[in-house]
Structures are given as structure tokens and as C-alpha cells.
NUDOMAR-285192 format. One record per residue (C-alpha): x, y, z; residue number from 1. Coordinates in nm, 4 decimals, padded with zeros to 6 digits. Layout:
X_Y_Z_NUM
...
REM end
This chain:
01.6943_00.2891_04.9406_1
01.4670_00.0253_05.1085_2
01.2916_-00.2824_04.9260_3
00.9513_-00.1143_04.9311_4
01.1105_00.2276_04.7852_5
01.2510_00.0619_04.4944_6
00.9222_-00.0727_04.3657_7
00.7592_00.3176_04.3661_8
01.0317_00.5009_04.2002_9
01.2880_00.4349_03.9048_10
01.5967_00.5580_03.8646_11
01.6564_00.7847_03.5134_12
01.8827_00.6050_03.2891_13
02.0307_00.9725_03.1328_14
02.0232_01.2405_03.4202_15
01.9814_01.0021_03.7506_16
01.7267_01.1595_03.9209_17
01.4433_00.9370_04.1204_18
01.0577_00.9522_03.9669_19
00.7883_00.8365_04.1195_20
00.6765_00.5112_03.9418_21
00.3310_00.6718_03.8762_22
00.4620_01.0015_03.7876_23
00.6338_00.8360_03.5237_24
00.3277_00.6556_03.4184_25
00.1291_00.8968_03.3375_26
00.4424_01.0696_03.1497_27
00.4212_00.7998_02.8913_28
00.7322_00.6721_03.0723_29
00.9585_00.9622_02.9427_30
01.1575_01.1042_03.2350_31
00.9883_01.4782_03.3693_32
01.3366_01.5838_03.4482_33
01.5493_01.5525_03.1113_34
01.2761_01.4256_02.9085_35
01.4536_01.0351_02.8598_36
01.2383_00.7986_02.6897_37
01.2565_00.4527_02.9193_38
01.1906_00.1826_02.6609_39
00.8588_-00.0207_02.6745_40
00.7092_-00.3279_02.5571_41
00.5190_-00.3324_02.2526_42
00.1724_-00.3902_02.4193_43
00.2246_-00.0489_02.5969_44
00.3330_00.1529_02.2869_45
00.0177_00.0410_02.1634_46
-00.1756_00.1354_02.4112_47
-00.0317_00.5109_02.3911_48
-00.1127_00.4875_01.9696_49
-00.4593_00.3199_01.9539_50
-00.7630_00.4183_02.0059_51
-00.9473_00.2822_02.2975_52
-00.9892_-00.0710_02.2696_53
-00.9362_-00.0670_01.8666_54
-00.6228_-00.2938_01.8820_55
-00.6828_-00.6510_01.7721_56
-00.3835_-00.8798_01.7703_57
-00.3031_-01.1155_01.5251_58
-00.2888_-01.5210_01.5868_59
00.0582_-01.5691_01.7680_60
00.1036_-01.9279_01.5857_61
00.4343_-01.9511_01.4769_62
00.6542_-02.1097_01.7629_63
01.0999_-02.0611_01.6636_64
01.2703_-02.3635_01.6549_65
01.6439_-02.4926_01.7434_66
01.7147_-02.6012_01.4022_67
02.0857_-02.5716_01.4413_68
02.1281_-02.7200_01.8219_69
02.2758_-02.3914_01.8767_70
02.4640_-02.3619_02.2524_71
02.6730_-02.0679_02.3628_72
02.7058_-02.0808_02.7388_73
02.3453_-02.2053_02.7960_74
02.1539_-02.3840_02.4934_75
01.9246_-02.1662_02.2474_76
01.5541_-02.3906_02.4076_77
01.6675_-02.2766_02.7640_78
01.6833_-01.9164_02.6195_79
01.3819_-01.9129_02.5002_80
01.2343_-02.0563_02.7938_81
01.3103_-01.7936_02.9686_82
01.2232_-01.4980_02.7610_83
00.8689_-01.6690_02.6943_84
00.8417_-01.6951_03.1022_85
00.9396_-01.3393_03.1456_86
00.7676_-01.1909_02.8341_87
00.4623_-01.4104_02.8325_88
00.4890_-01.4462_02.4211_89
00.6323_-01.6894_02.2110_90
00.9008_-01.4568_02.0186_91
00.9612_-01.0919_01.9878_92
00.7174_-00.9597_01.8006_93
00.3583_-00.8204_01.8820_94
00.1480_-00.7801_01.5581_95
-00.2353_-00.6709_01.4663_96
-00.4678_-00.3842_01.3724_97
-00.6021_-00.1325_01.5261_98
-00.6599_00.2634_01.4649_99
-00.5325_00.5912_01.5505_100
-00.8092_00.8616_01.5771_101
-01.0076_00.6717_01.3501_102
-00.7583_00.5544_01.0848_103
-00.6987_00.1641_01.0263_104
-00.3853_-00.0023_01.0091_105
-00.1784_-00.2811_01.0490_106
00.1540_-00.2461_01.3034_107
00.3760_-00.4624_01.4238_108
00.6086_-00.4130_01.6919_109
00.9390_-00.5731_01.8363_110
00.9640_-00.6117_02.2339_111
01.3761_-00.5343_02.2597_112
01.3017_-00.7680_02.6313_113
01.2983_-01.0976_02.3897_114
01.6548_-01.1773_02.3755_115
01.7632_-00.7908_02.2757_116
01.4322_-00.8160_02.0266_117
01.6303_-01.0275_01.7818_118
01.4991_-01.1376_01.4000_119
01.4561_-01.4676_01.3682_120
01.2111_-01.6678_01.1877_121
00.9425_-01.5961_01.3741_122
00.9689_-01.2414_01.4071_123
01.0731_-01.2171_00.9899_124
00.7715_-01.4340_00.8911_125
00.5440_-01.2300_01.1116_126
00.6363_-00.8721_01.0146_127
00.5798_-01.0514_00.6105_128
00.2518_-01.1585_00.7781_129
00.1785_-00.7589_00.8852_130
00.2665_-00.6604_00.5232_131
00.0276_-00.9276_00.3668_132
-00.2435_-00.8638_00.5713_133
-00.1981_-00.4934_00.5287_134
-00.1698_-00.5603_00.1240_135
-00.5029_-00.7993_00.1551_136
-00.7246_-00.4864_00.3188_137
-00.5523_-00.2205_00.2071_138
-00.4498_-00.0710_00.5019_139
-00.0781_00.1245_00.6046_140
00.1314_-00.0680_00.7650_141
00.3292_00.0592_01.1044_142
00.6796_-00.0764_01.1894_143
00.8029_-00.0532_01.5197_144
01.1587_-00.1809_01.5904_145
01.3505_-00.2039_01.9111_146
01.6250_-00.4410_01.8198_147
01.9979_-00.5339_01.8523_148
01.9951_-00.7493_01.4925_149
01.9198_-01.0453_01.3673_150
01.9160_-01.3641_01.5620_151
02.2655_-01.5545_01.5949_152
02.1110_-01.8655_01.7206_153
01.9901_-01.8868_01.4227_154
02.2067_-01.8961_01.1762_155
02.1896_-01.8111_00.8140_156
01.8012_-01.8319_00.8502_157
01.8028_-01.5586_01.0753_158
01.9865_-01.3638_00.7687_159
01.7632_-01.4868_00.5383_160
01.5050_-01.2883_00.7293_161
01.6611_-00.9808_00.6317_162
01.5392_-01.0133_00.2456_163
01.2300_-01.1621_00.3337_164
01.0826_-00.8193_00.5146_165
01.2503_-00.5755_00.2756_166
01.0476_-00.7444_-00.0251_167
00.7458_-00.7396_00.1529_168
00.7957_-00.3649_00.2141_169
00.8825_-00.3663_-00.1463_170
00.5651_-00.5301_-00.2026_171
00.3695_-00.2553_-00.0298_172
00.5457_-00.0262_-00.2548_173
00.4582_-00.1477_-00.5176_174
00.0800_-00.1871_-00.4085_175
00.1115_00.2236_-00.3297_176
00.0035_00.1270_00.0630_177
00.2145_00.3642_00.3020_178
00.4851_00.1773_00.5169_179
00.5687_00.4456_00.8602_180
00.8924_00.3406_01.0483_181
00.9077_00.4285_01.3850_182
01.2454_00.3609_01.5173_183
01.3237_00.3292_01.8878_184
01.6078_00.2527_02.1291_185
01.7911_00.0852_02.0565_186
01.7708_-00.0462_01.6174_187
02.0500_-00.2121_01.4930_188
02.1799_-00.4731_01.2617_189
01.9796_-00.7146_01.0393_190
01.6882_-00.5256_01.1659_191
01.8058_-00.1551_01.0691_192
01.9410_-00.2741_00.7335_193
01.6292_-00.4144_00.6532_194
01.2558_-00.3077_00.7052_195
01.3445_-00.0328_00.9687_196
01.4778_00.1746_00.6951_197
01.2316_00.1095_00.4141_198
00.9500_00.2767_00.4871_199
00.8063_00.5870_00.2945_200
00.8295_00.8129_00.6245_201
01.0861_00.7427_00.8961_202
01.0258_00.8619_01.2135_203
01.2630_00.7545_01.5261_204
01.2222_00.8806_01.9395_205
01.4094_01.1193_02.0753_206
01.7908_00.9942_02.1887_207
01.7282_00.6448_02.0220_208
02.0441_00.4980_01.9049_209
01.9523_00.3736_01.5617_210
02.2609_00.2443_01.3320_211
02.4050_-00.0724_01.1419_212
02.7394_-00.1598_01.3352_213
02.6833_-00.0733_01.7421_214
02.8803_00.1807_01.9232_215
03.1272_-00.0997_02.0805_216
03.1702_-00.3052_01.7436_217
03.2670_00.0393_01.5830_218
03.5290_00.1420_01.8758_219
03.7133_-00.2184_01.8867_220
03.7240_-00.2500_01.4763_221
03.8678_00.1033_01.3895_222
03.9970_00.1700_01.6970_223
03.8368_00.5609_01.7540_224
03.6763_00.7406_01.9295_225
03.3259_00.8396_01.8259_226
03.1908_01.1467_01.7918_227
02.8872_01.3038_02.0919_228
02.5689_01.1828_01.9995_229
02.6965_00.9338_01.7406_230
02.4063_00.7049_01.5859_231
02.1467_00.8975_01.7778_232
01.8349_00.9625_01.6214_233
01.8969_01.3400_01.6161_234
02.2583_01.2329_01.4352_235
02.0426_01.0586_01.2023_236
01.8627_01.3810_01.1200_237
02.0945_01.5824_01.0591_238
02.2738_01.3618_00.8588_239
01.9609_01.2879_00.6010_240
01.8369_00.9433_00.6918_241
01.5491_00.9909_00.8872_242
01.2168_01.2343_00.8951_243
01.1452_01.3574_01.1739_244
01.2411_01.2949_01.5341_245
00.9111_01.2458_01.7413_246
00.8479_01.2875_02.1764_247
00.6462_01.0033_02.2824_248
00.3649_01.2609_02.3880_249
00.3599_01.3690_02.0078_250
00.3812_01.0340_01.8509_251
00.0056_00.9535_01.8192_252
-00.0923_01.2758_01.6510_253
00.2129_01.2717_01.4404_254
00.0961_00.9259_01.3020_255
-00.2504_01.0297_01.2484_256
-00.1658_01.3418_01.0374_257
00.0667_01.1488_00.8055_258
-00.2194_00.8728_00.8063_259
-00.4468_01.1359_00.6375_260
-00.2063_01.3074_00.4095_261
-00.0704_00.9932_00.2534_262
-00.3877_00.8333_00.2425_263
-00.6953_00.8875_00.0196_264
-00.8351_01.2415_-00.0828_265
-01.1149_01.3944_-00.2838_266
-01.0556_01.6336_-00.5525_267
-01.2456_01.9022_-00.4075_268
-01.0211_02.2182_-00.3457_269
-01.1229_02.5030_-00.1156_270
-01.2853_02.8111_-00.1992_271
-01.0488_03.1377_-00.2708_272
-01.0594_03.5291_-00.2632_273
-00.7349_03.6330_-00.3842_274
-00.6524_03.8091_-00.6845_275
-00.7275_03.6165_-01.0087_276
-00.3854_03.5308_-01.2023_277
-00.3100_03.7150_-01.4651_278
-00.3155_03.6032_-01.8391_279
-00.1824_03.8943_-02.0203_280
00.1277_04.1028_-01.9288_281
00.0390_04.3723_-01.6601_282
00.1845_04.7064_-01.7287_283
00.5342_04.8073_-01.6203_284
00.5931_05.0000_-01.3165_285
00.9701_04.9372_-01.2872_286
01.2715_04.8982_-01.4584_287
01.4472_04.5189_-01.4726_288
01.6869_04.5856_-01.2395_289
01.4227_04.7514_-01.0000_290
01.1974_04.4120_-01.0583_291
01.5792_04.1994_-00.9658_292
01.6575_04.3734_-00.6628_293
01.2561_04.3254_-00.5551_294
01.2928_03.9232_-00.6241_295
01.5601_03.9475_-00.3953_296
01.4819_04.1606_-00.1208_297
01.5293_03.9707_00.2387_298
01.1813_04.0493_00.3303_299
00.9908_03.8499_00.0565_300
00.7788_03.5657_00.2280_301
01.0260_03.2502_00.2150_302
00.8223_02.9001_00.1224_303
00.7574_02.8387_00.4671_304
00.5659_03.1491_00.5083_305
00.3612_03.0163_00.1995_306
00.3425_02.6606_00.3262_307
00.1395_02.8040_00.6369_308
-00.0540_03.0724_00.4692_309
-00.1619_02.8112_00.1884_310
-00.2398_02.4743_00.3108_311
-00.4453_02.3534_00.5551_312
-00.2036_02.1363_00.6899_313
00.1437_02.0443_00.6236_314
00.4219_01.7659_00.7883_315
00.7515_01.8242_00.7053_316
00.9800_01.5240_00.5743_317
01.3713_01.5864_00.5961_318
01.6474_01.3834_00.4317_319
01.7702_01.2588_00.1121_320
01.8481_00.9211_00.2941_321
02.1957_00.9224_00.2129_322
02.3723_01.2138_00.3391_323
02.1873_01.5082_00.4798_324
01.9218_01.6984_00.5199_325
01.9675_02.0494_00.3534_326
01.8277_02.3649_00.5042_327
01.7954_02.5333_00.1803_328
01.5247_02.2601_00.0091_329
01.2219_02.2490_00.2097_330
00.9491_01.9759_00.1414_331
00.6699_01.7579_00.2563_332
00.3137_01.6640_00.2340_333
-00.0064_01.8633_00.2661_334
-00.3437_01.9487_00.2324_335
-00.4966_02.1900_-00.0027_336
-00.8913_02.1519_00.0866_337
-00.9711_01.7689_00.0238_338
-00.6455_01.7240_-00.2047_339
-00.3416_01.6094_-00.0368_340
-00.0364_01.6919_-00.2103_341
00.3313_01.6802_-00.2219_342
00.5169_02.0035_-00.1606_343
00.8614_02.0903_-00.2601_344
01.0555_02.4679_-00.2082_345
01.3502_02.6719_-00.1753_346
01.4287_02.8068_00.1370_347
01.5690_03.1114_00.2417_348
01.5240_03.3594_00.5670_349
01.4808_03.6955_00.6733_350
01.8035_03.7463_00.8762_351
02.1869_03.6293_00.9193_352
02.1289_03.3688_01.0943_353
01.8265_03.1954_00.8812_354
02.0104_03.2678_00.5544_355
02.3193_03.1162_00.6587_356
02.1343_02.8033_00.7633_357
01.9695_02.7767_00.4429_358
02.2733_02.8499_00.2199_359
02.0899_03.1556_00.0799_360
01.8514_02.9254_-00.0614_361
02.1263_02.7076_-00.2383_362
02.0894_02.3873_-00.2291_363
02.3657_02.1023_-00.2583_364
02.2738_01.7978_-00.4642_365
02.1197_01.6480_-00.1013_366
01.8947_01.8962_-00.0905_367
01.7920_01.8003_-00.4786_368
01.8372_01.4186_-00.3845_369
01.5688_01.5324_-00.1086_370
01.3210_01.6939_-00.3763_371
01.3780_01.3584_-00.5951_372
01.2479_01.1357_-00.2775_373
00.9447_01.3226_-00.2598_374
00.8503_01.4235_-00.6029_375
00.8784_00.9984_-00.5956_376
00.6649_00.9354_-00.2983_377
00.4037_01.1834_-00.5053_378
00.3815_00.9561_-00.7883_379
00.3657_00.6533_-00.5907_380
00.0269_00.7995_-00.3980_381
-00.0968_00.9635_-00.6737_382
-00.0265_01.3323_-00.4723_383
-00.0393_01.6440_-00.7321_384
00.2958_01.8052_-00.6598_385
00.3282_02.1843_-00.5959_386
00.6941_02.3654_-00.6165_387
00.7810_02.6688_-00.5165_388
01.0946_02.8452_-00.6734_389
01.3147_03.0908_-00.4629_390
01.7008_03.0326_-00.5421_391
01.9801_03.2577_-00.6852_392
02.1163_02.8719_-00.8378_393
02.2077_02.5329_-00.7183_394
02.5794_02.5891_-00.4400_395
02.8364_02.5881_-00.6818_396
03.1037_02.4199_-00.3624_397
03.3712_02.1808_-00.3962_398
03.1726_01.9478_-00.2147_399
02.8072_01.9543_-00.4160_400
03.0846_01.8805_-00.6955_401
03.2052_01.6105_-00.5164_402
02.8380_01.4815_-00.4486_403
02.7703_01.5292_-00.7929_404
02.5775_01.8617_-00.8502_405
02.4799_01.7995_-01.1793_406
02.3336_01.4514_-01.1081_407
02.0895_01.5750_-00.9219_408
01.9327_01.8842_-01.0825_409
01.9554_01.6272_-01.4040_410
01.7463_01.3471_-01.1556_411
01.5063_01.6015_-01.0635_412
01.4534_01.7556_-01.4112_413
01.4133_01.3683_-01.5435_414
01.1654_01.2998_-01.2874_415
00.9333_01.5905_-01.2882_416
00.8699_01.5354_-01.6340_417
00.7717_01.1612_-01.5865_418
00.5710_01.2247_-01.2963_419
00.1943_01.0643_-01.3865_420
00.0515_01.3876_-01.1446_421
00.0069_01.7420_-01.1922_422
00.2677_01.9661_-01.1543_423
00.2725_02.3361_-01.0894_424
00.5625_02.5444_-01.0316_425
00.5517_02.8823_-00.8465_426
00.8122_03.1188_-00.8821_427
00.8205_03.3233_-00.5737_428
01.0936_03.4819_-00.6324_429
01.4622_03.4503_-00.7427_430
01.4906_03.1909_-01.0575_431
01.8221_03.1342_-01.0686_432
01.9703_02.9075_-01.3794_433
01.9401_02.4750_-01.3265_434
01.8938_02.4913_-00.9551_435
01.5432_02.6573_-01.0405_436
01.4296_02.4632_-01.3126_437
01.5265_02.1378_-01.0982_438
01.1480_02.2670_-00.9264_439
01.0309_02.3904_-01.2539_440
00.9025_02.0800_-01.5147_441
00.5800_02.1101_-01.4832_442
00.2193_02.0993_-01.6424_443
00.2060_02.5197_-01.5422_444
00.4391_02.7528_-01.4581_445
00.3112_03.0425_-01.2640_446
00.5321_03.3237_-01.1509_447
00.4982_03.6330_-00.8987_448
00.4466_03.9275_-01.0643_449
00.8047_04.0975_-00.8917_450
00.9709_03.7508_-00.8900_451
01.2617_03.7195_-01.2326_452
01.3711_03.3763_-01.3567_453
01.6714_03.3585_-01.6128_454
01.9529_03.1039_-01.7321_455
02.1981_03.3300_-01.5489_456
02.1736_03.6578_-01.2965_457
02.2741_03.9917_-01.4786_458
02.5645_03.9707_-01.2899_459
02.7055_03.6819_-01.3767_460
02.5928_03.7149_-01.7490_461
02.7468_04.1168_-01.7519_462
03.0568_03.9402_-01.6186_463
03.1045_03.6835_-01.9012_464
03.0146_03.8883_-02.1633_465
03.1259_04.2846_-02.0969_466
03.4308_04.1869_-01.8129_467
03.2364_04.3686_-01.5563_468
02.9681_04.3121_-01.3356_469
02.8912_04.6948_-01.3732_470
02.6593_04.6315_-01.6624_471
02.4087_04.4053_-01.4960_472
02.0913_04.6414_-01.5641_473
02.1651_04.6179_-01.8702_474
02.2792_04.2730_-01.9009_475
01.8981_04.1793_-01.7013_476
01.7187_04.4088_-01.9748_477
01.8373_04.2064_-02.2122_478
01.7488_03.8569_-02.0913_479
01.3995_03.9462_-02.0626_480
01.3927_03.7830_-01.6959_481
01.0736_03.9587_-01.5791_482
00.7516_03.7706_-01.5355_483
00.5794_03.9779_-01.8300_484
00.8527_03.8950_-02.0684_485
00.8190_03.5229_-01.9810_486
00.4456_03.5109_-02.0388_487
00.5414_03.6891_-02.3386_488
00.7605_03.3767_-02.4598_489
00.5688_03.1236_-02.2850_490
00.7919_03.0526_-02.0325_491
00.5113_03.0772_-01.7890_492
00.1255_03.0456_-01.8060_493
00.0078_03.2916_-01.5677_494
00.0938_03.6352_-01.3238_495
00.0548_03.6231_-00.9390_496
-00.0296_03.9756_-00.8331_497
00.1819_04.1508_-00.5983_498
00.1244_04.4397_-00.3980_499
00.2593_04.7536_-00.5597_500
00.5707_04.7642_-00.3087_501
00.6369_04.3980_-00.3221_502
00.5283_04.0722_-00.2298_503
00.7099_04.1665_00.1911_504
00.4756_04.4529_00.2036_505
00.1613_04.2645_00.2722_506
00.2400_03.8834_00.2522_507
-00.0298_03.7705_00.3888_508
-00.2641_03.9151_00.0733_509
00.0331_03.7764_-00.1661_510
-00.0522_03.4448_-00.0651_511
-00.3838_03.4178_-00.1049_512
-00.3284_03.5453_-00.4385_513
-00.0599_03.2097_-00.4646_514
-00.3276_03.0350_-00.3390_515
-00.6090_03.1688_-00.5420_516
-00.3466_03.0916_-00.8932_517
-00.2991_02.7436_-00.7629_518
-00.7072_02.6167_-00.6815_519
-00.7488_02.7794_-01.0446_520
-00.4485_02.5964_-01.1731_521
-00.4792_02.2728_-00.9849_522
-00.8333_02.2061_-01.0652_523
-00.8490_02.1015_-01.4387_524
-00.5205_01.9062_-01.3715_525
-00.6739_01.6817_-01.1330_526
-00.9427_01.5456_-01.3992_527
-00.6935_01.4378_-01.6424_528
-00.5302_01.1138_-01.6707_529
-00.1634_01.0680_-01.5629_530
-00.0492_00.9256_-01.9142_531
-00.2031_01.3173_-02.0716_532
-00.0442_01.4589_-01.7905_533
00.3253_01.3457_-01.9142_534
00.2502_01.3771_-02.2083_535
00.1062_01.7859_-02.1765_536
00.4764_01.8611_-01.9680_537
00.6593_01.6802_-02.2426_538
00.4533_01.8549_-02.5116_539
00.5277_02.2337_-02.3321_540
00.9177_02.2155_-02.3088_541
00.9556_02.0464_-02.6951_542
00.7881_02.3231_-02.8264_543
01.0326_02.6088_-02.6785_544
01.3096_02.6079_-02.9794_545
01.0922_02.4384_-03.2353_546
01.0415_02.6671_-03.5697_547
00.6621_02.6138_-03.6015_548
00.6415_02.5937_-03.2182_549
00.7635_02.8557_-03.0033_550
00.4699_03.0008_-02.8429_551
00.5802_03.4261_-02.8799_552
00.2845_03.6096_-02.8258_553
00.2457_03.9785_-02.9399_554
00.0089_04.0786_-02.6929_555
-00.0618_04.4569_-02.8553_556
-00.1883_04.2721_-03.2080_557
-00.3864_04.0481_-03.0298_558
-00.7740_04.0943_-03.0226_559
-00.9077_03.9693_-02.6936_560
-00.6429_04.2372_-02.5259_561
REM end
């Protein structure tokens, strides 16, 4: 290829075909042919974010210094000589504010071309200076890393760096100011083990390797192989530690949308035609068993299908940030009219496939661990939290054992009922034992009108207690599962109407209806403060048991029926 060729077209890093320099340009530099993301400076991933002309950097004041006379084969001054000559900043770090389709915030970004985007002291005191400015105004802040660790010419202050960014993010935290990660090729080191995995949403680029030890420290200490796609950000994904995995073309509208959901609402809920909830038990057009087989039927909409109908607008968030991201425990935040909320559900499917990918809608304790991350990031932006319940019980595997089953429905149940924002439970169908209630501490319980919810299925109880699964209608007539028999008892507040053939006959009209029991539900919640909001949740489960308590209703004595 001649001299003049070379300056018009690049060569792709992944698949090795030629594109045209402008071509790739206007791709957002993300190959056309295999869809590579080419890594960019920090002023050009801007660019692609912001809005027009919105970005205003910060001061760049801070200037690192040799403080340990480090030399390797040239000395640490002459290093950064050059980077500042072929950079044209003074470290590795681009900071400032600016907004995406209209939203302030603060980001900071590292430019991997200064010495592999290294953390120094310059680069930790200016991603603290982000997060205080951010604090000061009240504004998100965006972290952008591209980085192979911290800085070695810099000794234990380089470390030291480490602490000083995760506190800040801390900081933020505590100040209930969203911190968004965006992780890109590559993030490692000092640098991934600090801010870069703090934030309250993670979000990383397609193929980015993202880990703590790199690929070549990993092969020459244990002396392995590793596996395809190791430390990748789709690796990362699967295996729980990150949110989503973002294209460069989808990056800015991503950001935008989590911008609004995690950021300030109004109370104001939309307008609804569904059926009103019911208050008093409907009459009985099936037997229990009838009503258990319905709650189960493969058809019923799945909390996806409600997610869409529902909410205006929802982002999915995946991960319990320690070791996967379960299938069978769906979540993430939304919009219900001007209220943004946290939503949380159990996931099943409609086929083979789906079901077997969602464990039936049984999750292991990551998929709990999951629920516990989120019902947390609800309380920390004040975000009312809405469950839905669809699960024949938590997996009972040898490996949810091993990853401590138990814990986790126990977290989630200790959580929900310290949240300081309302909570309301839908039971959409199957209400299977611990790995329901997990979803189901909250300030009201509502419950589809087919949909059963019991401390163990007829099966299981017919098993323990007759020797035979063969007396399950009868064992399920006797627990009083259905959703009349649990308004009865107080179990649950209100009735979602179903069609007369079941919620998978028209599901469309079924949610509305959810959506209709929720506005009605939601809306005196949202006035009340979050220390009457415990204190109502802790109020409705001490009185189930309690002699002068228990809330049994005989609805045929009562006048207003």
C-alpha cells in the first residue's frame, strides 16, 4: 500500500479488512464490517455524547510530578514529555460538563494514548475534582475509563489514588447523585478496582476487555490457558458485573434515558381505563386446582410482557455484581407517567427454549442478590419500587446452596421492609413459598384474580403430608391459595381482574387492569413520608399471627357487601 493510501484507510484491528478513513468517521469509528470499536480520545467520545457545543472543560491545572526520580529505560520527565507532545494535555484525563439531550452533568474521561491512560496523581485528584464539582451543583457524574492501571512511576502515590476516587464515588452515594460507568477498551488494574466499578449503572462497549489482572499477567502466573472471550465486556455480562453492554451508535441515547429515570420526577401518574381492583372477593367460577393449573399455564403474560404494556419506559439493569446475571429475575428502572420507579420480577417464557433460560422462573440467590442491588439503588433515589411475582419457588440446586440460597431471600425480605419508598407487590401469577415473598414485603399486596400464592404447591404439601402427590386438589383446597381466600385473610389488599379464560386470553386488557390497580395503589403512597412508610409494611406483617390482630374478614356478615 503506498504512503498516500495509508493516510485514507485503516486497517480493522478484529476482522482486517481496509475502511475508508471517512467511512469510518462517520461510523463513530466502529468498523462497518464486524462492527469493532477503534478506541478514541476522550475529546472525541465527547463529541459523539454532548450536545452541540454544551461541553465545557474544566481548568487543566494540576501538572504530575517526578517525586520519586523514577527511570526504567528512559526517565519518567522524558515520558511525559512525550505524551504531552503527542496528546497536547498535561496528563490523562479530560474533565468538564456538558449535556446529553438536554441533561447536565459532569464526566470525566481517561485518554488510554497518555502512557496506557495510567492513574496517577493527576488523573486521581481530577476524577475527585469531577465528583466535587458534580456534588457542589448537583449534577450525575459520568466516568469514562480507558486504562491499563495505576501509574508505576509513581509509586505508592499512584496507589493511594485508588482510595481517593472510590470515596469520592462513595461520597456521591451518599449525596444520592447518580455515578454511570462507561467502561471501554481496554480497563484494568488500579483503575478497574476502583471508580470504574463503583458506579450505580455500569455500562462497558462492545468487545472491551475490562478486568483486574490482564490477559498476559493471568497466563504467566497460573500458567493456563484462558477461556474465548475471557474479560470481555460481554464475559462481564454474563457473569453479573456489569449492566448493559452498549454500541457506540447507542451510547448517547442510552445515557440520556438512564439520565431521566434516575434523576428527578413528579408525582403525577398517568391516567387509566382498566378495570378497577377489586376489594371484596369476586365469586367463584373454578375449583382450586382449576385456579393452580391457570397460574401456571405457559401462556400467561411473563413480567416482560407487563414491563412494556405498563410503563412508559423501561432500561434494563443485569447483574448482582458478583457472580451472574440470572435469567429468571428480571429488573430495572422505569417510568410510570412522571414517577420513575424501580422495577423488580420473575421471569419466565412461553416456550422451551425461554423457560429453560429463565430456570422456569427460579431464581438462584444471584438472581435475589440482583433484586437486593436494585431494591437498594430505589432507596438511595427515592424510586417507589414495583414487584411483580411469577415463581413456582426460589432453585432448590446444589449450587444456589452453595451460594447461599437462604441468604438471599433473607437479604431481600430484610430490605424490602426497610425500604423508606413505597412498595407494591403484584402477583401475576405462581406464588411459590420464600422465593415469592423475597418480591413480596410491601406497603400493598395486589394479586391477579387467577394467580395462587401459598407457603408450598399442593404438590409438594400432598407429598409431605398424605405420601402422594395424588392428593394435590385437595391438598390446594385446603391452603386457601386463591386470591379470594387471601383477601379473605389479608394476605393481600386488592383483586386484579382477569378475563374469564385467563389472564393469556387477552393480555393486553389484563394489563391495563395491572396498571389501572397500581396508579390507584401507587398514588396515596407517594404522599407519605418514608419513616410511615416502614413503619405501615412493618405494621401489616406483625399483625398476621397476633390474637387481637389478624385481619379475617367475613365478607357475607359484613354490611357494605
Amino acid at each position: 500500500m503506498r504512503a498516500d493510501q495509508e493516510v485514507q484507510w485503516r486497517r480493522c484491528g478484529a476482522c482486517g479488512a481496509f475502511v475508508y478513513v471517512k467511512r469510518l468517521d462517520r461510523n463513530r469509528k466502529v468498523c462497518p464490517e464486524c462492527q469493532f470499536h477503534f478506541r478514541i480520545p476522550p475529546h472525541t467520545r465527547i463529541e459523539q455524547l454532548a450536545d452541540a457545543d454544551s461541553f465545557r472543560p474544566f481548568p487543566d491545572d494540576h501538572r504530575p510530578r517526578d517525586l520519586l526520580e523514577f527511570t526504567d529505560s528512559k526517565p519518567y520527565p522524558d515520558r511525559l514529555r512525550d505524551a504531552q507532545a503527542r496528546t497536547g494535555r498535561h496528563d490523562a484525563l479530560l474533565a468538564g460538563e456538558l449535556t446529553i439531550e438536554g441533561r447536565r452533568l459532569v464526566v470525566a474521561a481517561i485518554d488510554f494514548s497518555f502512557m496506557g491512560g495510567s492513574m496517577g496523581t493527576v488523573v486521581g485528584e481530577g476524577i475527585a475534582a469531577a465528583a466535587r464539582h458534580a456534588l457542589s451543583r448537583r449534577l450525575p457524574l459520568l466516568l469514562i475509563a480507558a486504562s491499563g492501571g495505576a501509574r508505576m512511576q509513581e509509586g505508592a502515590l499512584s496507589l493511594m489514588q485508588m482510595a481517593k476516587t472510590a470515596q469520592w464515588v462513595a461520597r456521591l452515594r451518599e449525596a444520592r447523585l447518580p455515578v454511570i460507568n462507561l467502561n471501554t477498551d481496554p480497563t484494568f488494574g488500579g483503575v478497574s478496582a476502583s471508580f470504574a466499578m463503583l458506579g450505580d449503572v455500569i455500562l462497558a462497549e462492545p468487545g472491551s476487555l475490562v478486568g483486574f489482572a490482564g490477559p498476559q499477567v493471568i497466563r504467566n502466573t497460573i500458567r493456563q490457558e484462558l477461556p474465548a472471550g475471557f474479560q470481555s465486556a460481554e464475559f462481564l455480562l454474563e457473569h453479573g458485573m456489569i449492566d448493559a453492554v452498549v454500541p457506540r451508535e447507542n451510547q448517547r441515547e442510552h445515557l440520556a434515558r438512564l439520565l431521566t429515570l434516575l434523576g428527578p420526577s413528579v408525582p403525577e401518574l398517568p391516567e387509566v381505563s382498566g378495570a378497577e381492583p377489586l376489594t371484596a372477593p369476586p365469586p367463584a367460577v373454578r375449583g382450586t386446582r382449576d385456579t393452580v393449573a391457570l397460574a401456571r399455564d405457559i401462556g400467561r403474560p411473563t413480567t416482560q410482557e407487563y414491563i412494556g404494556c405498563v410503563f412508559d419506559d423501561f432500561v434494563s439493569l443485569h447483574g448482582d455484581r458478583v457472580f451472574g446475571d440470572d435469567h429468571a429475575l428480571t429488573g430495572g428502572v422505569a417510568r410510570l407517567g412522571g414517577r420513575n420507579v424501580v422495577v423488580l420480577g420473575h421471569q419466565k417464557g412461553h416456550d422451551t427454549a425461554a423457560l429453560v433460560r429463565s430456570n422456569f422462573g427460579m431464581p438462584n440467590p444471584e438472581g435475589y442478590r440482583k433484586a437486593l442491588r436494585l431494591m437498594r439503588l430505589a432507596d438511595r433515589f427515592g424510586l417507589p419500587v414495583v414487584a411483580f411475582v411469577d415463581t413456582p419457588g426460589a432453585f432448590p440446586g446444589i449450587g444456589a446452596e452453595e451460594r447461599g440460597q437462604s441468604l438471599a431471600i433473607a437479604e431481600c425480605i430484610l430490605e424490602l421492609s426497610r425500604l423508606r419508598v413505597p412498595v407494591v407487590s403484584v402477583i401475576t401469577g405462581e406464588g411459590g413459598s420464600g422465593g415469592a415473598l423475597a418480591l413480596g414485603v410491601a406497603n400493598s399486596v395486589l394479586m391477579l384474580e387467577n394467580a395462587y400464592y401459598s407457603v408450598i404447591s399442593p404438590e409438594g404439601c400432598s407429598t409431605i403430608l398424605f405420601g402422594t402427590a395424588e392428593r394435590a386438589g385437595q391438598a390446594a383446597d385446603a391452603l386457601r391459595l386463591t386470591a379470594a381466600d387471601l383477601l379473605r385473610l389479608g394476605v393481600v389488599d386488592a383483586i386484579v381482574p382477569e378475563p374469564p379464560d385467563g389472564a393469556h386470553t387477552a393480555p393486553y386488557p389484563t394489563a391495563l387492569n395491572v396498571k389501572t390497580a397500581l396508579v390507584r395503589t401507587l398514588g396515596p403512597l407517594l404522599d407519605l413520608p418514608g419513616d410511615r412508610l416502614v413503619e405501615l409494611r412493618r405494621e401489616r406483617f406483625d399483625r398476621f399471627g397476633h390474637p387481637e390482630r389478624q385481619p379475617l374478614v367475613d365478607w357475607e356478615k359484613r354490611d357494605d357487601h
